[in-house]
Structure formats: C-alpha cells, structure tokens
C-alpha positions as CSV (number, residue, x, y, z in Angstrom):
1,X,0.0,0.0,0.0
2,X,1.2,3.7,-0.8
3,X,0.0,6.6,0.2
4,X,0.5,9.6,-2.4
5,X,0.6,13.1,-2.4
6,X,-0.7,14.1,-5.8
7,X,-3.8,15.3,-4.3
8,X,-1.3,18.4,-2.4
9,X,0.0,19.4,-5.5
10,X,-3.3,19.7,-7.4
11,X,-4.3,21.8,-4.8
12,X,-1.4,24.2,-4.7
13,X,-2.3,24.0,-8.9
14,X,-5.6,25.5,-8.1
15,X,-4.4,28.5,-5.6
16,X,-1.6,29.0,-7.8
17,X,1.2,28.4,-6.3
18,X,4.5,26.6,-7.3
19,X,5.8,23.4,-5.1
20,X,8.7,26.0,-3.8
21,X,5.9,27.6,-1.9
22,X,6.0,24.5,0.7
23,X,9.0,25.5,2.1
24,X,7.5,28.4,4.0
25,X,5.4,25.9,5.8
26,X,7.8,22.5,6.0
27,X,11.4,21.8,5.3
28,X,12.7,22.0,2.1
29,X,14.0,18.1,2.8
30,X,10.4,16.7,3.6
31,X,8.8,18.6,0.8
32,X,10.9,16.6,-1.3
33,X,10.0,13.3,0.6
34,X,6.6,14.6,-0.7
35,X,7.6,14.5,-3.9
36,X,8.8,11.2,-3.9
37,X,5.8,9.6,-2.1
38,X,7.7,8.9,1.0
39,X,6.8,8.9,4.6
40,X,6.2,11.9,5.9
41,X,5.0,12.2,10.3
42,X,1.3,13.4,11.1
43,X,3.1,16.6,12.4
44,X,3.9,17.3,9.1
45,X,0.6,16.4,7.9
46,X,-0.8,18.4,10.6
47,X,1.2,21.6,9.6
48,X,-0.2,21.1,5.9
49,X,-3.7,21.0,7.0
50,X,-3.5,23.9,9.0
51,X,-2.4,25.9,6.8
52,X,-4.9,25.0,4.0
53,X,-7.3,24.8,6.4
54,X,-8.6,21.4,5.1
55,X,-9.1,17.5,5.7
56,X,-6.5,14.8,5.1
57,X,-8.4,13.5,2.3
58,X,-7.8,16.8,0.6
59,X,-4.3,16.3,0.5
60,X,-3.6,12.3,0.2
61,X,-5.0,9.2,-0.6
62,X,-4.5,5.7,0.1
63,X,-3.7,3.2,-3.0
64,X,-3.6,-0.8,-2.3
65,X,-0.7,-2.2,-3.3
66,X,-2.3,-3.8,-6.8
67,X,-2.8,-0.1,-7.8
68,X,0.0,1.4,-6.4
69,X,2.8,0.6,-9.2
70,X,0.3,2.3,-12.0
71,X,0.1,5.4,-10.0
72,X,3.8,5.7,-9.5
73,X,4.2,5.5,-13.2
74,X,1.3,8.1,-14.1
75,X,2.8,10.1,-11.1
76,X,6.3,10.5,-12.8
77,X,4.6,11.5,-16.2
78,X,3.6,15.1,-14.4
C-alpha cells in the first residue's frame, strides 16, 4: 500500500502556487520526501492542513498495493 501526495500538488495548482511555496510551511528536505511519495509524520501532515485549512483527504490518498505501481508510473509522467 502507498499513500501519495498528488492530491497536495493539485491543490497548490488550483491556488496558484508553485511546489517551492512548501518551504515556508515544511522543510525543504520533507517537501521533497513529498515528492517522492515517502513517509512523511502526522506533524507534518498536521502543519499542511493547517495551513490550508482542510481535511487529510484533501491532501492524500491511500492506494492498495495492486494499484499502487500504475500510480507511481502516471505520477512520474507530471
């Protein structure tokens, strides 16, 4: 199972704003463990939500492991 980020990024999309814009609220290190799918803490999550004052959801989703290779390769087409 994966969880993946793309849901974040289409978000910042739709406000306008470019991925460097994640380092006013998180490290520039874990913004790129974003990037790269990788684990990230719930403080981190936490911080995210705050600031876009939204739900989890908003930001991530879940894929079960049969899906999750096809999303990493759609994910690097971007």
């Amino acid at each position: 199972m994966a969880i993946v980020f793309y849901r974040l990024y289409d978000k910042l999309n739709r406000l306008g704003l470019r991925r460097k814009a994640l380092h006013e609220i998180i490290s520039p290190v874990t913004a790129a463990k974003l990037a790269r799918n990788e684990h990230i803490n719930t403080a981190t999550l936490n911080k995210l939500c705050e600031h876009f004052q939204c739900q989890p959801e908003e930001l991530i989703e879940w894929i079960p492991d049969d899906e999750n290779e096809e999303v990493i390769k759609q994910e690097k087409t971007r």
